[in-house]
N, C-alpha and C positions, 0 to 999 in steps of 0.2 A: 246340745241341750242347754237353753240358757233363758231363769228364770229370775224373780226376786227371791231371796233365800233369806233364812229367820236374820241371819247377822244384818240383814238392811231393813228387814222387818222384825224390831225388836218384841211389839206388842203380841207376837203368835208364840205362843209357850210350844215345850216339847208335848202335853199332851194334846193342844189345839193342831199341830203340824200331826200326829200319829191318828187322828181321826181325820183330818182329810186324807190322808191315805188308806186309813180304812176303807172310807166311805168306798173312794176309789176302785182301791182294789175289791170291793164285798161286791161290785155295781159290775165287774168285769171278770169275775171269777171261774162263774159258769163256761162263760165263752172260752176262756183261758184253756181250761181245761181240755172243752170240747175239740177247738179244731189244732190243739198243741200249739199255741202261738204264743209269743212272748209277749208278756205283760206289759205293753209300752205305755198303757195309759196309767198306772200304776207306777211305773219306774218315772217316770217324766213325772209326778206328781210328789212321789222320792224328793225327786233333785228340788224342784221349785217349791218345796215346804222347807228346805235345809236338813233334813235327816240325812241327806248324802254325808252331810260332813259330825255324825250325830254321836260319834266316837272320836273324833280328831278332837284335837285340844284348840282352845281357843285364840289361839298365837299364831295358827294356822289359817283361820278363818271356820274354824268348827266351833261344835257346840261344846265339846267337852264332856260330853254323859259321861254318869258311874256305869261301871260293869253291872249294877243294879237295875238304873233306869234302860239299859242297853236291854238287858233280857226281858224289860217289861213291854219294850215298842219291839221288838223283834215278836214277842210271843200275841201282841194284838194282831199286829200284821198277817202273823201265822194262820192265827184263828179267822181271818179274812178269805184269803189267799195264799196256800202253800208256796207255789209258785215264786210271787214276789217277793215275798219274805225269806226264800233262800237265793233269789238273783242278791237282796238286799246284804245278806248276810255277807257273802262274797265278795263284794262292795266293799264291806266293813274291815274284812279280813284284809285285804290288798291296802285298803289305806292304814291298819295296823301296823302291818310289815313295814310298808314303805316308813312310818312316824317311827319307827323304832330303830329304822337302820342310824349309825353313828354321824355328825353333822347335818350339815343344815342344807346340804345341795337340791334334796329334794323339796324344799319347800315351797317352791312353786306348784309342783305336781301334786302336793297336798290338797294346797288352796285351789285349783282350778277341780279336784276331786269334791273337796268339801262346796265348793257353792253350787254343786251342778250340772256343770259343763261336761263333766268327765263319769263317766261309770267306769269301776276297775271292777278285777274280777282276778282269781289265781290260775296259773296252770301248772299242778302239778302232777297230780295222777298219772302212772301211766301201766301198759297192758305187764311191763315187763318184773315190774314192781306191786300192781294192783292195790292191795289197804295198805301196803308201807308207803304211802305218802311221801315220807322222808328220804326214801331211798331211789333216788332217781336212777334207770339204764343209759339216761341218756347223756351223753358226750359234748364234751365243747373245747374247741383249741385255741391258743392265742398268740398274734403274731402282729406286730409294730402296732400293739395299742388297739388291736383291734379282737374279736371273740368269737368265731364262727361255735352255733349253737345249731345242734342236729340233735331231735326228740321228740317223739311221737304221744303226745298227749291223749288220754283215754277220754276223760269226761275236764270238759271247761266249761261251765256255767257262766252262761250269757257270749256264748263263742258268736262272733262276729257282729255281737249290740255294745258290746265294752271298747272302751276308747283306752285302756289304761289295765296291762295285765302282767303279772307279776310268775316267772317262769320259773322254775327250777331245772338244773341239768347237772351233770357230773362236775366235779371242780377243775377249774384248768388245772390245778394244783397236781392234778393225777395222783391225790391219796386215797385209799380206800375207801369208800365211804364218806367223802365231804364232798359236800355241796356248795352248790355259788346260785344265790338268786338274781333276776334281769328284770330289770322295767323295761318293759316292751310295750310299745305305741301299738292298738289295732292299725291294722292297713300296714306292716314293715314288710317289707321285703319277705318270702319266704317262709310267712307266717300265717297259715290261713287252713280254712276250718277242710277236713278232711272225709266228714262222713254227717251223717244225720242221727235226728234224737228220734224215738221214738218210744218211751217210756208209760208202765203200768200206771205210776202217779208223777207229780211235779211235773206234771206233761209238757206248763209255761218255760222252764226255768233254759232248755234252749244248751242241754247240758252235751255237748257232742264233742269227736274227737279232733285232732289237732295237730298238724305237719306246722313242726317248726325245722326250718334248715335258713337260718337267717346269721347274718353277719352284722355285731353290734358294737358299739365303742365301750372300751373297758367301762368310762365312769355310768351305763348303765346297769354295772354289779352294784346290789345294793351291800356296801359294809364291803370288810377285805375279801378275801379269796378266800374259802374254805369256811364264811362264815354264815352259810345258808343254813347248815342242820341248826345250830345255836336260835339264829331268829325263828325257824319256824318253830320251834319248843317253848320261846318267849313269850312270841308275838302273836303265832298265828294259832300254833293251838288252843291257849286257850279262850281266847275269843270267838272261835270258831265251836271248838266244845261246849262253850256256856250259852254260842248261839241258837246250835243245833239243838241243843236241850231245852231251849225255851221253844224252839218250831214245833217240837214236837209235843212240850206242852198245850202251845195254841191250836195245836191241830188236832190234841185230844178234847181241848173243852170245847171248841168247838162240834165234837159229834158229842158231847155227854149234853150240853144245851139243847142241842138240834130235840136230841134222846128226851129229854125230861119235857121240851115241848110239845112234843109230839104224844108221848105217854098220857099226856095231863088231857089232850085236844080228843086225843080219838076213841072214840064209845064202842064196846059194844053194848047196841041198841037191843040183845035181847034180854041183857040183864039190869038195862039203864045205867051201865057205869061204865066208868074208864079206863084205859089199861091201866092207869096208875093206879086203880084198884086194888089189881091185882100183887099180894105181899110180895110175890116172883119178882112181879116187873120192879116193885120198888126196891127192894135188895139191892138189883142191879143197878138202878139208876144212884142209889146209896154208893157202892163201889167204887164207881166211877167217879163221883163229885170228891170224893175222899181221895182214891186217888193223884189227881189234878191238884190238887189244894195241898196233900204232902210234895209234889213234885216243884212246885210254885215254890213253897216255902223251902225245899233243898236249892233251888236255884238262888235264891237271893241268898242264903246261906253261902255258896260258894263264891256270889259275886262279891259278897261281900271279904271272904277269905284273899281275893283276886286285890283286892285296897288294900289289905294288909297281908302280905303273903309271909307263909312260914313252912316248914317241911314237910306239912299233909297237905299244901295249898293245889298241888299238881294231881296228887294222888284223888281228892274231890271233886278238881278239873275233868280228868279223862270217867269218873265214876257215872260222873251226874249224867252226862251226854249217854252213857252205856244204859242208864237205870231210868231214865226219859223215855229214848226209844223203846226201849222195851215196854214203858206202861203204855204211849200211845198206838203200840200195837196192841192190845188187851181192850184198853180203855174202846177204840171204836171198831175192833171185830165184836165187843160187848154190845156196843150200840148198836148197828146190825143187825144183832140177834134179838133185840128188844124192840127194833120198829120191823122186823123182818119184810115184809113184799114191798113197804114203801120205802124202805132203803134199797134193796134190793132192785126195785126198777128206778131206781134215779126221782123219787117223788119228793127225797129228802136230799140234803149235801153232804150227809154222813158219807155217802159211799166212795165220795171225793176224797174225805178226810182219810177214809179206812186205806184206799190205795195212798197217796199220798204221804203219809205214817209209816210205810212201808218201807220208804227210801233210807230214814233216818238209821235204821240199824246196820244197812249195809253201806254206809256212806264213811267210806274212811275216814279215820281208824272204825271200823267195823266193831259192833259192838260186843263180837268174839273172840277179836280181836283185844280191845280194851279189856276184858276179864282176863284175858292171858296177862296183859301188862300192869295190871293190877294183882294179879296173884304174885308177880315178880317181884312187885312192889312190897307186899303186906309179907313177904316171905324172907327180906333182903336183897333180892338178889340186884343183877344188873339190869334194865328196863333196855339196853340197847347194847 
């Protein structure tokens, strides 16, 4: 993938680059969905607007976003295309870790991330661990400099479109519970996609399992030995959690929109008036827009905690993602119910949003998960 990116086009601002990808992905969305395909025209439109690199810092060859503007081009994207905007997020996640691990060895793999070239993507999930993300089954050993990696990946989003994937596996260390993450190149040895997606929503995102049994040179551990759980508590959760949380904002106002245009449009002809007429439908469409608008305004609350972090900085982190999901499942099973047959047969794209929405709560850490580790939190106790 190799395009002009904002740093050689200085005149395309972040919101001029976030609406061609809109446009993009709004133009390929339907199909997306339809025949389960991965968003390439979208993702290639990513890369050549420079959003690839739209959290890397700019010494990298990125843009540098705040955790601010990050959740506001994540959450238009949303409201476009579910789909793309969680291959993107993923994206965003991978080049996080990678930028946080200690030294500068990875900065190539940064910049060839940030201008384009490269789509990353995480793999950590797996069957034997499920929403404990952090707690990989999987094993790895090491002998003259070298790290055989054996682990069975459940869900990697964008498995076999990403050029650049960031693994987790048990620690050579053999301590209980630490982990060691791997920059792994698509196409390595040993490393390749194991089963197929076929999912209720994010149908694009291309989210399938994952046979790693590959052989890789130490310096692709990112940070020392044992220091995988640290980075992804740093790095990847919460950008990942403030990501998730604005998708699932964009994919709630996206059906409260749909909701109140369609209210406003369609008559019944035997009383001369609209459903937005009716006090019912307006209630709901009230709810909703309320909704969305508190949720928005909790996200930049937290991103903004995320610039200045302090000892509830985490605790708002894992909340907002838990308290997201949950409204945009409300917000468009609401809408649904308020344009009913023409949601209901596909006449509207709510019903895209309502599946799709879905994902977000069961998307590790689970967001019954997060209430458990918030209650831990708000109680004293130990979160791990």
């Amino acid at each position: 993938m190799t395009s002009t990116t904002l740093t050689e086009t200085e005149s395309v601002s972040l919101e001029d680059a976030t609406a061609r990808v809109v446009a993009v992905a709004r133009e390929h969305a339907a199909d997306v969905d339809a025949s389960a395909r991965f968003p390439s025209e979208a993702v290639a439109e990513l890369g050549a607007s420079g959003l690839f690199g739209l959290t890397v810092a700019q010494a990298h060859g990125g843009m540098g976003a705040t955790p601010g503007e990050f959740a506001v081009t994540m959450s238009a994207i949303a409201e476009a295309c579910g789909s793309t905007a969680m291959v993107f997020l993923m994206h965003c996640c991978a080049a996080a870790v990678i930028e946080a691990a200690p030294g500068d060895e990875w900065a190539d793999t940064l910049r060839v991330m940030a201008s384009g070239e490269s789509l990353g993507t995480l793999a950590f999930s797996e069957k034997g661990s499920r929403s404990h993300f952090w707690a990989p089954v999987s094993t790895a050993t090491t002998k003259a400099g070298m790290v055989t990696v054996a682990a069975e990946k459940s869900w990697v989003t964008s498995a076999e479109h990403a050029q650049v994937y960031v693994v987790s596996s048990g620690s050579v260390s053999g301590d209980a519970g630490a982990v060691d993450l791997y920059v792994v190149a698509g196409g390595t040895a040993g490393f390749e996609v194991s089963g197929g997606f076929s999912g209720l929503g994010l149908r694009g995102n291309d989210s399938a399992p994952m046979q790693v049994a590959s052989t890789l040179p130490d310096s692709a551990r990112l940070g020392d030995v044992a220091a995988g759980f640290g980075l992804m508590m740093s790095a990847v959760l919460p950008w990942f959690a403030l990501g998730n949380a604005a998708v699932s904002v964009g994919l709630a106002r996206a059906a409260s929109s749909a909701a109140t245009a369609h209210a406003s449009a369609a008559k019944l002809e035997h009383v001369g008036q609209s459903l937005s007429n009716l006090p019912t439908i307006r209630a709901q469409l009230s709810k909703m827009g309320i909704a969305v608008a508190l949720h928005t305004a909790y996200i930049q609350d937290v991103a903004q905690r995320m610039t200045a972090p302090d000892d509830e900085t985490l605790l708002h982190i894992i909340g907002v993602k838990a308290s997201a999901n949950e409204m945009a499942l409300t917000v468009t099973e609401t809408a649904m119910r308020v344009c009913g047959g023409a949601a209901f047969s596909k006449h509207l794209p709510i019903e895209r949003s309502f599946r799709d929405a879905r994902a977000g709560a069961v998307m590790a850490p689970t967001a019954d998960m997060i209430y458990e580790l918030y209650g831990l939190a708000i109680t004293g106790q130990p979160l791990f």
